[in-house]
C-alpha positions in Angstrom: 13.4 39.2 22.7 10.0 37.5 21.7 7.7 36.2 24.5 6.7 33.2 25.0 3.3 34.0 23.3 5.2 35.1 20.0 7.4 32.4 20.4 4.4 29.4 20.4 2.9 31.7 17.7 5.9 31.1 15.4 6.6 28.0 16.1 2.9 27.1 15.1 3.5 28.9 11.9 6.7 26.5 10.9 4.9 22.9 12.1 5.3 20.5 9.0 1.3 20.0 7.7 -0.2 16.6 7.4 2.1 14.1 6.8 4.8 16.5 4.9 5.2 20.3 3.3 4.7 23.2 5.3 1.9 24.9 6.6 1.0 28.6 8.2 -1.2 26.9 10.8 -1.1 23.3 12.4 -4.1 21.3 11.1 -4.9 18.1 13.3 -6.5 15.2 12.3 -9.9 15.9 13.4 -9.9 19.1 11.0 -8.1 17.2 8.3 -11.5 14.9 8.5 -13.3 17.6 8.7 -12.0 19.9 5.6 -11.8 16.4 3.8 -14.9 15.1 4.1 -16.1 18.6 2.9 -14.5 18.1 -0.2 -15.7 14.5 -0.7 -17.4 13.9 -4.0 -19.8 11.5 -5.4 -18.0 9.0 -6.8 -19.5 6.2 -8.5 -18.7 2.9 -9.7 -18.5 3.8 -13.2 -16.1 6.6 -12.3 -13.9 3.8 -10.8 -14.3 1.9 -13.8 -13.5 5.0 -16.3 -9.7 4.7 -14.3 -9.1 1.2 -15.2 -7.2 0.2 -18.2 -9.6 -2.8 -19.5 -11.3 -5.1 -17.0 -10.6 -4.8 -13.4 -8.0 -7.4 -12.1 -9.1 -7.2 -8.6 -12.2 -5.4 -7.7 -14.3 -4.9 -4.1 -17.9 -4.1 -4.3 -19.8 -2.5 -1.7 -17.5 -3.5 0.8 -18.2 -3.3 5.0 -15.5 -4.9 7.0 -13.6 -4.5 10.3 -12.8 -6.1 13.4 -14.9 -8.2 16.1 -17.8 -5.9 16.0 -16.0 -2.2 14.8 -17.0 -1.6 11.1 -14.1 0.0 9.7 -14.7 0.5 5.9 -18.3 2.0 5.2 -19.5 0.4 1.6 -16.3 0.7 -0.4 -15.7 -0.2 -4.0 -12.4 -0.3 -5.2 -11.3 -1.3 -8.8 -8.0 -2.0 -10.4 -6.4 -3.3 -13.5 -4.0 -6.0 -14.4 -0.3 -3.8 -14.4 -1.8 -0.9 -12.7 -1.4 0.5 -9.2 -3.5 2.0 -7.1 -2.6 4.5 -4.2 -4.5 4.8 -0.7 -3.8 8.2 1.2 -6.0 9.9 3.6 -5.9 10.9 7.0 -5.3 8.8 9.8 -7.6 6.7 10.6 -9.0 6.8 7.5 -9.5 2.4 6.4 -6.4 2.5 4.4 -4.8 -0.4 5.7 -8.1 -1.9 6.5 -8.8 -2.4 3.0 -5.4 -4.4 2.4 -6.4 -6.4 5.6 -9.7 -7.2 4.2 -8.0 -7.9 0.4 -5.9 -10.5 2.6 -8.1 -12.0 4.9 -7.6 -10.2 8.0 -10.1 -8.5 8.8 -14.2 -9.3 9.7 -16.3 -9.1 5.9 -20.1 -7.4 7.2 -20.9 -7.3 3.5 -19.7 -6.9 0.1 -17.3 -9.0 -2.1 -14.1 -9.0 -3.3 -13.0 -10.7 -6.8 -10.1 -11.0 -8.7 -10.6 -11.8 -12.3 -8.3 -14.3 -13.9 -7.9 -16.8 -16.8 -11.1 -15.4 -18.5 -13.2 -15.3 -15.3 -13.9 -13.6 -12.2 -13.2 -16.0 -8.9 -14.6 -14.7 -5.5 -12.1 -14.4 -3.1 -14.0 -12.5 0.2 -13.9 -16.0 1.9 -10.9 -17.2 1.2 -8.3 -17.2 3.9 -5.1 -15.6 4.2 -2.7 -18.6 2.9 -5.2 -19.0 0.2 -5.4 -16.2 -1.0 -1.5 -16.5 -1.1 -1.2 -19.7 -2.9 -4.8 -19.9 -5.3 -5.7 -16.6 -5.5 -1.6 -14.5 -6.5 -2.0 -11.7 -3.8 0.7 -11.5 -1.4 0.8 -8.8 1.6 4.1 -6.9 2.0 3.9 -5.6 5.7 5.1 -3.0 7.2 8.6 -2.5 8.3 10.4 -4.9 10.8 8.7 -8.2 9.4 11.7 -10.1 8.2 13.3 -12.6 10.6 15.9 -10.6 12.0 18.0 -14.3 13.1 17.5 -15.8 10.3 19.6 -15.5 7.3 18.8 -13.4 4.0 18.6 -16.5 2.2 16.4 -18.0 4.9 14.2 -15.5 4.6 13.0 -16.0 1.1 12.3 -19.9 1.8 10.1 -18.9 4.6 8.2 -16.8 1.6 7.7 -20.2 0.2 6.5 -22.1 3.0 2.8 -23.1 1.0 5.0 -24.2 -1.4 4.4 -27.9 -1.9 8.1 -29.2 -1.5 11.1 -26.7 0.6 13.1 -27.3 -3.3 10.8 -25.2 -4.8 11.0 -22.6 -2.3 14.6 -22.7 -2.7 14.4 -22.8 -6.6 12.4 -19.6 -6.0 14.6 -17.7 -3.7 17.6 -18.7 -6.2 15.5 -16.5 -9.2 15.0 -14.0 -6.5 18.9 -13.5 -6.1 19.3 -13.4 -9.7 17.0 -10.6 -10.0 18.6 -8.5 -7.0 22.2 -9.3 -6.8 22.4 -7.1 -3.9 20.5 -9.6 -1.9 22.7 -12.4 -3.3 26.1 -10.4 -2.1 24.0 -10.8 1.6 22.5 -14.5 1.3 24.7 -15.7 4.3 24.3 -12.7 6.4 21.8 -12.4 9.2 18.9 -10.5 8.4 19.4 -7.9 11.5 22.8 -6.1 10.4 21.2 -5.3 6.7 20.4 -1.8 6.1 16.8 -0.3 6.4 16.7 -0.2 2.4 18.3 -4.3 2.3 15.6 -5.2 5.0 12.8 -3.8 2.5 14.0 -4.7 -0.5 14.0 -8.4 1.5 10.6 -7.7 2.3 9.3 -7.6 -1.0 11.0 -10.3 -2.5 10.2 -12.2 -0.2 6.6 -12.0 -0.7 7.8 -12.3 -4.5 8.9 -16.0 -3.8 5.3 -17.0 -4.3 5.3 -15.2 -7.9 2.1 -13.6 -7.1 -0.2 -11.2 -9.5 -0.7 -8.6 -6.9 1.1 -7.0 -4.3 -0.3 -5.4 -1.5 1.8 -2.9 0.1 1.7 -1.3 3.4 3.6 1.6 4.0 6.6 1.5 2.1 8.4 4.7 2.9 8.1 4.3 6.3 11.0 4.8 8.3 13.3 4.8 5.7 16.1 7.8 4.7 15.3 9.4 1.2 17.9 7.8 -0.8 16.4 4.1 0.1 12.7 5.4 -0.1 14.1 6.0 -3.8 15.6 2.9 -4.4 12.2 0.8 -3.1 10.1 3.0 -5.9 12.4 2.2 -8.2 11.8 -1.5 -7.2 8.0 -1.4 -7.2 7.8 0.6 -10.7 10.1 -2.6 -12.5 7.8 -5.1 -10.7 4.6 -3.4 -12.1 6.2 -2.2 -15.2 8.2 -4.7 -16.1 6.8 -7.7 -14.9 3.6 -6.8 -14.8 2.3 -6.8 -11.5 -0.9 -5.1 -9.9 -0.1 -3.1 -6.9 -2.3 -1.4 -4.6 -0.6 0.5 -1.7 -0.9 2.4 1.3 1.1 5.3 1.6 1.9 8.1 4.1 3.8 10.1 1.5 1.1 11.2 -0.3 3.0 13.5 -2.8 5.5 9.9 -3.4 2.5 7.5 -3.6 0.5 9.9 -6.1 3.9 10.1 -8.4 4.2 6.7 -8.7 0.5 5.6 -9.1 -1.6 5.2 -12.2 -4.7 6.0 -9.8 -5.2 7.5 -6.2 -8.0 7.1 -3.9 -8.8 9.2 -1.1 -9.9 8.1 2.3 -12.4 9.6 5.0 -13.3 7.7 8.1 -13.8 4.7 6.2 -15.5 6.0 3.0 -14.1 7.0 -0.9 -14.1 10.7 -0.9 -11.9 11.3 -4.1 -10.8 8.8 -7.3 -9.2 9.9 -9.7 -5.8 9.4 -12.0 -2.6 10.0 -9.1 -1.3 12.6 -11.7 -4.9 14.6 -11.6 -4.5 14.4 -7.5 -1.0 15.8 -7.5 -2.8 18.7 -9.5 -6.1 18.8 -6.9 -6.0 21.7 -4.8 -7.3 20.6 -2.1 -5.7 17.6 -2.2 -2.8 19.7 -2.6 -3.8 21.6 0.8 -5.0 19.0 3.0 -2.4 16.0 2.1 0.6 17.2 0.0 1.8 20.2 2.5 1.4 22.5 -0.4 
């Protein structure tokens, strides 16, 4: 019969590594920060701009942001294309989601800038605030779960996606294209948002922040909390959107190994600096990206 020491030991051996995969010893944050940030490179801004296909649709230079006095982000750049997507992993902690905050407007801007570059010219949007950057600017925040209204209907849902809209019949014009593109909503208009599954709820999410017909989606998390055939079925989603209809996406995810498959380009995080860019394909293939986020 194994002791408890042997029992602790093997138990150690089988804990799941950072965020998923297995791993023959736990590694906690603090030494995932550690072993990351000694495999941080020098990346420049030329290197971000070698992963862009043609001009950079939304683009942060030199970026320091937080909240109240806390700077989060530590003079971050961060480029994307028009139809491209961009994938944030790192450790906790890390500045992913701070760096959707600050894209939206919710977080304090130290320095740097943020631009988007649109009809033949860039347009500074650091300042702007969060229902600006909505309506003028096209980005549109998709939170994390549990933001729908869970008492109001499906279909009330998607006209609350277009409350900047000038006049509540365009919002509803909107939500009617929305349930032409996802019948499965449409089967659920009339149902309360609470009894929909936790794939419905995000797929209700997204479209609702669709309403708006923005140019880029900023999404938080989108795996989270979900069972593998939805987390599927929400890829799926996001690849038509970028693919298809030709949107720029730049998300935050805790499934490294899913975010990086899906991705045209991955950044990695370290307590509020870039460590790694590169193409999410060449991350998947990074060894010790490999070994520090992607349990293998």
């Amino acid at each position: 019969m194994a002791t408890k020491k042997e029992a602790k030991s093997n138990a150690d051996k089988s804990t799941r590594g950072y965020h998923m995969g297995s791993v023959d010893t736990v590694i906690s944050v603090d030494d995932v920060n550690k072993q990351a940030q000694a495999i941080a490179q020098n990346v420049t801004v030329a290197d971000l701009d070698a992963l862009v296909d043609g001009d950079p649709f939304l683009k942060i230079d030199n970026l320091i942001a937080g909240y109240g006095k806390m700077e989060i982000l530590h003079d971050i750049s961060l480029r994307v294309g028009k139809g491209q997507s961009l994938c944030l992993i790192g450790p906790n902690g890390a500045g992913k989601s701070t760096i959707l905050h600050s894209i939206f407007g919710f977080t304090r801007i130290f320095s740097g800038a943020i631009t988007t570059h649109k009809d033949g010219g860039n347009q500074d949007i650091t300042a702007l605030s969060s229902n600006d950057k909505l309506k003028n600017a096209g980005i549109a925040y998709i939170l994390q779960d549990k933001s729908v209204f869970p008492g109001m209907t499906v279909e009330e849902n998607l006209w609350m996606g277009g409350f900047l809209m000038d006049k509540p019949a365009l919002a509803k014009q909107a939500a009617e294209r929305i349930f032409d593109k996802y019948p499965r909503l449409a089967a659920r208009r009339k149902h309360l948002a609470k009894v929909l599954s936790g794939g419905e709820r995000r797929l209700l999410e997204i479209s609702r922040a669709l309403v708006m017909d923005p140019d880029v989606l900023l999404v938080d998390e989108p795996s989270i909390g979900l069972e593998p055939r939805f987390i599927d079925m929400v890829f799926e989603i996001l690849d038509e959107l970028q693919n298809v209809d030709g949107k720029t996406i730049v998300m935050v995810e805790q499934n490294a190994k899913k975010g990086l498959e899906f991705a045209d380009i991955g950044y990695v995080l370290v307590s509020g600096e870039l460590a790694i860019a590169g193409k999410g394909d060449d991350l998947l293939k990074n060894d010790d990206v490999g070994r520090l986020f992607l349990g293998g």
